[in-house]
N, C-alpha and C positions, 0 to 999 in steps of 0.2 A: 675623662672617662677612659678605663681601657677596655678596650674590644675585643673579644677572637674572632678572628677572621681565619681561624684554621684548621681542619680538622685534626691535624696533629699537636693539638696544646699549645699552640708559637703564639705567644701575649705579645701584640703589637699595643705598645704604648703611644697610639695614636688619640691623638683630644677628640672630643665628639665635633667642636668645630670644624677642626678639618673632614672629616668623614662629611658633615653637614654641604660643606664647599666641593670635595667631590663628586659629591651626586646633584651638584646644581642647585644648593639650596641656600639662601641668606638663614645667617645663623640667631637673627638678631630680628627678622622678620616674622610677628606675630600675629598681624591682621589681615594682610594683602593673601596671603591663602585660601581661608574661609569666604573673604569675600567674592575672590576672585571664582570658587566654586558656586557659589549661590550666584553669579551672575550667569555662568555657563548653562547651569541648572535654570533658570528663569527664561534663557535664551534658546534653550532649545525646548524648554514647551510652551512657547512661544512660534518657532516653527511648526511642529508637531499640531497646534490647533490651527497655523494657516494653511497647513498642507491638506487637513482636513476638510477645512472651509471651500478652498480650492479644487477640492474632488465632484465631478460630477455629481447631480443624482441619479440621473440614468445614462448607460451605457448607451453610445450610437448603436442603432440597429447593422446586423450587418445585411451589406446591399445586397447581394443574391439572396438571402432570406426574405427580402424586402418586396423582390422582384415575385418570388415563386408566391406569396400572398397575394402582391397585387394582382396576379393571374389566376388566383384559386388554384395550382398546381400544388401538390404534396403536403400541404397545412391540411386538417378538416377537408379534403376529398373524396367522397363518397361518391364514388361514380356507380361504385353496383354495391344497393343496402342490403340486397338478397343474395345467401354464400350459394347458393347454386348456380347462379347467374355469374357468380366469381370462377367458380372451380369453371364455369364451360370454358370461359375466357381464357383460361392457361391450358384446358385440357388438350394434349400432346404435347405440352412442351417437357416432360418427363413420363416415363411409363407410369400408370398408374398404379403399380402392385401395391397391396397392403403390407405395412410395415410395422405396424403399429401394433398393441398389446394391451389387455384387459390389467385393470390391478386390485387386486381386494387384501385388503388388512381383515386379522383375526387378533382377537385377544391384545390387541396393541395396547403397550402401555407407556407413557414415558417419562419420568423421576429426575426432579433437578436437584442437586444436594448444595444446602444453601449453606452456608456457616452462620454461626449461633454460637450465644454464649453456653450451649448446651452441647455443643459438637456439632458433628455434621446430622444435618437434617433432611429429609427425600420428602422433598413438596412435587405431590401427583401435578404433571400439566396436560395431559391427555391420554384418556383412556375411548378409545374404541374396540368395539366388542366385535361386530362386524359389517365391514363397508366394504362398497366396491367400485370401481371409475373404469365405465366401459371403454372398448379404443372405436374411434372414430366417431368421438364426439366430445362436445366441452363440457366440461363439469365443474361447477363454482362453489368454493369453499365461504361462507361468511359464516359472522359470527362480533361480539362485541370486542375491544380488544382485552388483550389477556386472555383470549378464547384458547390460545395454540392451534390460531389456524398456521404460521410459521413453523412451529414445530409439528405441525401431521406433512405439510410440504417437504422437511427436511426429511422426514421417515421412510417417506414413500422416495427421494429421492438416493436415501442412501447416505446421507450427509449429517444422520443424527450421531454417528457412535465416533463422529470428530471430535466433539464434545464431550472431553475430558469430567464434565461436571453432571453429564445426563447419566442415566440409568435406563437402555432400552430392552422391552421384552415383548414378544408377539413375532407373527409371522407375517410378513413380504411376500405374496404372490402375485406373478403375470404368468397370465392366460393359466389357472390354477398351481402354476410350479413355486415351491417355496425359492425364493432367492436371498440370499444374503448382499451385504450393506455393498460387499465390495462387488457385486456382479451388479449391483442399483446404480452406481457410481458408472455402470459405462452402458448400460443401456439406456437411462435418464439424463435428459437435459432439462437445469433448474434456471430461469430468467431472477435473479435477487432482484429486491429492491433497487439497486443501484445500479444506475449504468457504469462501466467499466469501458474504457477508449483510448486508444492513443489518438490525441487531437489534432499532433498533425496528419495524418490518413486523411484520405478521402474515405467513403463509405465503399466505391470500387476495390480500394484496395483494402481498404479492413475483409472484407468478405472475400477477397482473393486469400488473403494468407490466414483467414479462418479456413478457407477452404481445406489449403494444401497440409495447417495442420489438423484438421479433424477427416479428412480422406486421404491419409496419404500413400496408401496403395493406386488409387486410380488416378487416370492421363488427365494431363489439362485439357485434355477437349468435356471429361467427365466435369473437371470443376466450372467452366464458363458454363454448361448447362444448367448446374445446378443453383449457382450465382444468377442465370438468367431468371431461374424459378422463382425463387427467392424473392428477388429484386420486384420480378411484378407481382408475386402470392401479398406482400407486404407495401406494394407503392414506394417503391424508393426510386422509380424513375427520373423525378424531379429531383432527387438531392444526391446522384449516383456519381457527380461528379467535383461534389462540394465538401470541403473539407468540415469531420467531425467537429472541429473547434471544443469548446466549454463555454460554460455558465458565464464567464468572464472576459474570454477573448472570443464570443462569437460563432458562428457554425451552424449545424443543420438545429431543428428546433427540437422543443422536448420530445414533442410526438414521432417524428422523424428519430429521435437518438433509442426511443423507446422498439420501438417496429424494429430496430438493427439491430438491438441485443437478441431479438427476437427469432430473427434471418439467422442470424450467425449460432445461434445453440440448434437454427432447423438445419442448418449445414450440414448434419452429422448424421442425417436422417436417424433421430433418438426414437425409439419406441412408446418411449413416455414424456412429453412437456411439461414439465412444471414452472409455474409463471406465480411469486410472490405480491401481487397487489397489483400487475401491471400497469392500470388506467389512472395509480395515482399522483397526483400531479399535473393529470390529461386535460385538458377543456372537452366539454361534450363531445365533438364534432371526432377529436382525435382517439376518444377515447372508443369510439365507435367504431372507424377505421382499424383500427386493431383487433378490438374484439369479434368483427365480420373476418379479417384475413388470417384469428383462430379458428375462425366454425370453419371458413373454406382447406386450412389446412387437414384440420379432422377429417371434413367429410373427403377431399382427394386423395390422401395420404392411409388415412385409418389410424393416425395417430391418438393419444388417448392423452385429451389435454384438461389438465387441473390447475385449476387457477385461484387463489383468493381476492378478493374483493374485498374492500375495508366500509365504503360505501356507492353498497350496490343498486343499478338504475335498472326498470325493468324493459328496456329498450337494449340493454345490454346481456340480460341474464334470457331474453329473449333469444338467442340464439345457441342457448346453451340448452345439452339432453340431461343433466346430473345436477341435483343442487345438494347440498351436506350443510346444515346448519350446527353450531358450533358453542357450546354457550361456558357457562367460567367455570373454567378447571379443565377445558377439555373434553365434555363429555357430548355426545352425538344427540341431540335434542330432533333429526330429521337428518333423512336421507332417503334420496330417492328424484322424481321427476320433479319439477317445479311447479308442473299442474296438480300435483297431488299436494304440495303444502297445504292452502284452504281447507282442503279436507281434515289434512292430519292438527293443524291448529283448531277445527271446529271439534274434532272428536278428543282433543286436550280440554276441551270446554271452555277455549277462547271466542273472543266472534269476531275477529277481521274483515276490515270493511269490504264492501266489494265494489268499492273504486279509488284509486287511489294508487299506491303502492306498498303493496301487501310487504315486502321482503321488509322495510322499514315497521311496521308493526310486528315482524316475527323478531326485529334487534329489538326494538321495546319489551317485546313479553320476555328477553333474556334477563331483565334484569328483576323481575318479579319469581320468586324462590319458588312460591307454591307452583307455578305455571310450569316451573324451569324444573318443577319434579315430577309434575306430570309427562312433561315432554320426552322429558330423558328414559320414565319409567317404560310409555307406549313404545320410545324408538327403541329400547334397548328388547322388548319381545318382538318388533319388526325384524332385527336386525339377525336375533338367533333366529327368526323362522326361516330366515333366506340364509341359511350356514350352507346349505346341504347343494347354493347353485357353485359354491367355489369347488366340489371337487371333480371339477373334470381338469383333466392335466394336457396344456396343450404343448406344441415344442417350444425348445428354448431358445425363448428370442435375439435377437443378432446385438451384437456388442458392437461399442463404438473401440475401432482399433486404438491404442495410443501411438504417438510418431516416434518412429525409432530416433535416438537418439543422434545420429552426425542428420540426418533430415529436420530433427527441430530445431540442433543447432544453426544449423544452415537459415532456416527458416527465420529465427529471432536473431539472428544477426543481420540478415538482411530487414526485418521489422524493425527492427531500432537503429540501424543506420540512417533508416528513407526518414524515419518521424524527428531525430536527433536532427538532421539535415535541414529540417521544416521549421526547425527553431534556432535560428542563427543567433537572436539575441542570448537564451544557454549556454551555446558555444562559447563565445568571445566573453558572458561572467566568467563560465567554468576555468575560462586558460587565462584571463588579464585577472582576475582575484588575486592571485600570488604578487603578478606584476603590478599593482596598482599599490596595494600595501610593500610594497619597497620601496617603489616611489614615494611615496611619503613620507617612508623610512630614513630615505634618503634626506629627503625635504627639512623632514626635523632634525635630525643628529647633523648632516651636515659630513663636510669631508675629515675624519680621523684623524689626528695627529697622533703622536709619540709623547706627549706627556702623563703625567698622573691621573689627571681627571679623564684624558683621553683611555687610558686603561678599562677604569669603571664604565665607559658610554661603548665603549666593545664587550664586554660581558652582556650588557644591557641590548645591543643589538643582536649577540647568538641567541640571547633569554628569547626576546622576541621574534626571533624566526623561526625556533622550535615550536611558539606557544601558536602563534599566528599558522601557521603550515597545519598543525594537529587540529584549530581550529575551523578553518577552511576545508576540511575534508567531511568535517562531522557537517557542517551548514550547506555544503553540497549535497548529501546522502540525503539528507532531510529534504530538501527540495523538489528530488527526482526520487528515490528510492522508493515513498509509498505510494505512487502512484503505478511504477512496476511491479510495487509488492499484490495490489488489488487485485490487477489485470491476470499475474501469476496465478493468484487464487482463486477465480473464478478459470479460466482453464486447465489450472491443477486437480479441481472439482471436476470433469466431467472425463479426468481418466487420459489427457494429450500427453501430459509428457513432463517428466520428474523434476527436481528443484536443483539439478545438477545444470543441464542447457540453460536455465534461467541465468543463475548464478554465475556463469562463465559470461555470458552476453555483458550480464550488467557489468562485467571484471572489464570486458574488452573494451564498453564504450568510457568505462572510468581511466583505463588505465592511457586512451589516444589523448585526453582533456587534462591528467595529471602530467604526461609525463614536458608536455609544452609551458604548462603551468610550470610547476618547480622549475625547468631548464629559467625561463625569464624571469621569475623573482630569483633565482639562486645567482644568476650572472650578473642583475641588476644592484644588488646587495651587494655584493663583490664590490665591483668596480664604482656605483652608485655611494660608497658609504670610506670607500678609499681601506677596507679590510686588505690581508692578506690576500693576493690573485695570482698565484704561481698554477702548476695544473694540478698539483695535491689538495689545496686548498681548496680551488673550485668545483673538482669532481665531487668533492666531500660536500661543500653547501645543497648543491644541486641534487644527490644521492638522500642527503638530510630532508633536504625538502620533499623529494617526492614519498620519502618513508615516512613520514610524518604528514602527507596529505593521504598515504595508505590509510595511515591507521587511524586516521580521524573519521574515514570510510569504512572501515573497518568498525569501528566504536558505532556507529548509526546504523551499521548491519545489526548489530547485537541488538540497539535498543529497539530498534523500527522492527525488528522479527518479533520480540517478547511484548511492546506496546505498541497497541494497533493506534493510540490517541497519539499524533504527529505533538500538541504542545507540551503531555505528558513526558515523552521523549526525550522534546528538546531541553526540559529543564533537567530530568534525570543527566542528562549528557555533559550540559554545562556545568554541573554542581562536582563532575566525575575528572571532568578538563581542570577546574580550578583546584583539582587536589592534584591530581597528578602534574601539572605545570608547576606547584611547589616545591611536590617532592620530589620531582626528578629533575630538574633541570638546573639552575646555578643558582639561585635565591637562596638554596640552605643548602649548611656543607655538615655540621652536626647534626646527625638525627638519631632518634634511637634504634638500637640492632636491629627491630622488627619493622623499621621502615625500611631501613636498606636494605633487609632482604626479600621485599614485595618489590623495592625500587631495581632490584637487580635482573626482574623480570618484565622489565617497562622497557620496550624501545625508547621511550624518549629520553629516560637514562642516558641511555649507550647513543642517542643522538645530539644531547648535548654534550658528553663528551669528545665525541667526533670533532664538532666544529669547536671546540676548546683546544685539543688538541692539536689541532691543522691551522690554529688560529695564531698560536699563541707556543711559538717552536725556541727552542734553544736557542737560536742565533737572531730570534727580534727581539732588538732593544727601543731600550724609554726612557724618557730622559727621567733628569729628579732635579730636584730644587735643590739650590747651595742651602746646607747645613740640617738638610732633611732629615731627622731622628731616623725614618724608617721608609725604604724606596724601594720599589719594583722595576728594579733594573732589566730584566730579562721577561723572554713569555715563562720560561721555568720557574720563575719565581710568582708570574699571576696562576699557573698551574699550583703549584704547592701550599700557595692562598687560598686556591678553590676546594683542594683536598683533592684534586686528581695530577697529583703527580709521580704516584705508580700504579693507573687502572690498567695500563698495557699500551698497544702500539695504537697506533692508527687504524691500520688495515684490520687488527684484529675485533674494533669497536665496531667498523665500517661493517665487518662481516656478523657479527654479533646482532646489531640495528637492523640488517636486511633477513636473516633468519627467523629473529623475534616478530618481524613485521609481515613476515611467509604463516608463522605459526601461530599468531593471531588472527590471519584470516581465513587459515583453517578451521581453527575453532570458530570462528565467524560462520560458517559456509554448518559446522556441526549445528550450530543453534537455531540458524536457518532450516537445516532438514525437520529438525525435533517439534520446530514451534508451525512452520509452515509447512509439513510435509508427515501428517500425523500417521502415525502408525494402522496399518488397518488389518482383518482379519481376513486373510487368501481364503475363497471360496472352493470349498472341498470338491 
């Protein structure tokens, strides 16, 4: 068979046997392959179900968790059920001025546009005509789900006109001033669904550097006081010194992780709380303890705290002044005290029992039409009769500062130094990954000669430490990146501080773990694998590697900003790695014009030809077989094999590789502002 093996037309009349014998193959062997694959394949899910087997089924407890139970400390601790009994017990530990701010929606409406085989479509999810959530008290949102108790929380937070897909209309007032989305955004604090943490922190220091970035005008002596407040307004006594942990490796408990998202949004002293479901997931006891150290914030503070409830206990809604009933589509079926419900469902022409718990028979009647139009009919003349208490105009309430920028840098570099520190096992994958896979590298191919076959098993190792490096960059990002990407997004929501500080941080702690990494696989390859190790040589492996663990961080920037689903991600990534490790790197040397000219904007292009180049130089020779038809005497002639023997110099691919890898994670860092860092409208 004859082969090209070159981009310039040069027919080597090479037999396919020999090709077969180069690359290590028996020519004549037809069945020890397959086999040989179904046994690997059988063999390793074979492992795969004992490693399973092998897996616990419950995690050990951890012991300080263990301990603060066995003592009744910070689990279910209700030392004081009654919130005024609470607020005496901290009163003086902060002045008590009111801070806090009324809020009432008018004509609110809010439109999601769905796609359809008809175009875009605007499906109503909540319309409120007029509500209002006094300050210095709780106020509880339920409702069935698909109620849009989520989207009235994001409205009044400020957080709806993020979403590219909503459509909002109505007016946003505190203390009767109209405000817009972007002045909602730093006067409000929203507790989501999810806790957001870095795991290695203790809970002392999450709320120290919550502090310094959500006050960063005032002294530390300002933030221990308000940390002190905090700490005992929420009972985090018992866990003040225990590290956050997770679900998986351990830590304070739910209830405990719940109360410190909690702490840490009151840091900022917000004029409005907003709390998505808070108690869900709670066991009773915890879910109590929280919602008591809401009523005692309200009533100390004058905060004006809105909360939903998915399913509400009336020992819980007990200490609440405001209830907003919610039913499908959105629409306000009640609003108002919670002692007035009964009434307002007797005069719907319901009859709710009068023992029991009523709020669960007001989610029943949501699902009954006729009931669910009576209700909405009465609330919605309730709700114009009380139009006329929103216009008094009070001042305008205090914004939460953002941190200037070299103070949040300052801030998140020191946050993710102390937590990256806390996880030593991260460390030593992030920086031996490189060096473990050369090891191996080494392990397999073995020390390099100078003959023919040895030729093709050095192409085969540059192939591979391009593909390997671009890989390892992308399966690191994935690892760490969305979990900074979360933590970003819930403090980029309350107005601290822009996607620039972030973005540098995550550069810094990426770039201390890259650049030890490449140095040890690129040295270990080298001398490991018996390549060329002059000091051109080397700098160029090492230089390859860490630009090629860039841009594989770089690539999991891009996909981790645009999909929030981490397995979504990862398969988009890998399907993007196995084209561009085809086409750019030494597997094909013929490709059509419109590959080469996408490939000519690929770092890994211009980094396999680096180590091609550095590799494989005019004056190294290789032997040949007596009477060889066709040999590759020199590195110039496996250059002119490859189709790279006039891309340019060395230094000029070297510099080419590190500018395209500078200018992809510029673009990287753009996508990042666009997807995470939404455009918003300045408040006039």
């Amino acid at each position: 068979a004859s082969v090209q093996l070159s981009g310039r037309d040069l027919e080597l009349g090479c037999s396919g046997d020999l090709v077969l014998q180069r690359l290590g193959f028996q020519a004549d062997d037809e069945v020890f392959p397959p086999v040989a694959l179904l046994v690997l394949i059988a063999a390793w899910c074979s492992f795969s179900v004992a490693a399973l087997a092998c897996l616990p089924a419950t995690r050990e407890p951890d012991i300080k968790l263990v301990e603060r139970k066995a003592t009744g400390a910070g689990v279910g601790d209700v030392s004081h059920p009654d919130p005024h009994v609470a607020a005496r017990d901290v009163e003086g530990a902060l002045p008590t001025h009111v801070t806090g701010a009324s809020v009432s929606l008018e004509e609110v409406t809010l439109d999601i546009s769905i796609r359809s085989s008809q175009g875009h479509l605007l499906t109503r999810i909540l319309h409120v005509t007029s509500a209002s959530f006094a300050s210095g008290q709780v106020s509880v949102v339920i409702g069935p789900s698909g109620a849009g108790k989520t989207s009235l929380l994001s409205v009044i937070s400020g957080r709806a006109a993020d979403d590219r897909s909503c459509r909002f209309a109505g007016s946003v007032r505190l203390d009767g001033r109209p405000t817009a989305a972007f002045e909602l955004r730093h006067c409000v604090s929203m507790v989501t669904q999810t806790d957001h943490h870095l795991a290695g922190l203790t809970v002392q220091e999450t709320l120290s550097f919550a502090a310094r970035l959500r006050l960063p005008r005032q002294s530390a002596k300002a933030h221990s006081e308000r940390i002190a407040w905090v700490q005992q307004a929420f009972q985090l006594e018992a866990c003040f010194n225990t590290r956050v942990g997770s679900t998986a490796a351990g830590g304070i408990s739910g209830g405990e992780r719940r109360r410190l998202s909690v702490a840490v949004a009151c840091l900022g002293e917000p004029v409005v709380l907003v709390l998505d479901e808070p108690t869900s997931g709670l066991d009773a006891s915890s879910a109590l303890v929280l919602s008591e150290a809401l009523a005692h914030l309200a009533l100390t503070r004058g905060t004006a705290v809105v909360c939903s409830l998915h399913q509400p206990r009336p020992e819980l809604v007990a200490h609440c002044g405001g209830l907003m009933l919610l039913g499908l589509g959105g629409s306000v079926l009640f609003s108002g005290p919670p002692g007035n419900l009964a009434d307002h469902l007797r005069a719907c022409g319901l009859h709710p029992p009068r023992r029991g718990n009523i709020l669960d028979f007001a989610l029943d009647a949501c699902s009954d039409t006729a009931a669910t139009a009576v209700m909405k009919h009465r609330s919605s003349l309730l709700q114009r009769s009380g139009e006329a208490a929103f216009e008094q105009v009070g001042e305008r309430p205090r914004y939460i500062e953002p941190c200037p920028m070299s103070s949040a840098l300052r801030i998140l570099l020191h946050r993710s130094a102390l937590n990256l520190q806390r996880h030593p096992a991260l460390i030593w994958t992030r920086c031996l990954q490189g060096m473990i896979s050369a090891v191996l590298t080494s392990l397999i191919v073995g020390h390099l000669g100078r003959t023919q076959d040895d030729v093709i098993r050095r192409i085969g190792v540059l192939q591979n430490t391009v593909n390997f490096g671009l890989m390892t960059g992308v399966v690191n990002n994935i690892a760490t990146f969305p979990i900074d990407r979360d933590l970003f997004l819930r403090e980029h929501a309350d107005g601290l501080y822009s996607a620039l500080p972030f973005f540098v941080v995550y550069m810094v702690s990426e770039f201390a773990t890259a650049s030890l990494s490449s140095s040890l696989a690129g040295l270990w390859i080298v001398f490991g694998t018996g390549l060329r190790h002059d000091s051109s040589a080397l700098f160029t492996c090492v230089v390859v590697m860490f630009c090629c663990l860039f841009t594989g961080e770089t690539v999991g920037i891009v996909f981790n900003s645009t999909v929030r689903h981490a397995g979504f991600s990862l398969n988009l990534v890998i399907a993007l790695y196995q084209m561009i490790s085809l086409v750019g790197g030494l597997l094909f040397v013929a490709m059509p014009p419109w590959v080469k000219m996408v490939c000519a904007y690929s770092p890994v292009t211009f980094a396999a030809r680096a180590l091609a180049i550095s590799q494989f130089t005019p004056d190294e020779r290789f032997e040949c077989a007596r009477f060889a038809p066709h040999c590759l005497r020199t590195g110039s002639d496996v250059l002119d094999m490859l189709g790279l023997g006039d891309v340019g110099s060395l230094e000029g691919n070297v510099g080419r590789l590190v500018l395209l890898s500078i200018a992809y994670r510029i673009a990287a860092f753009v996508v990042l502002k666009i997807f995470l860092e939404p455009r918003r409208k300045q408040a006039s």
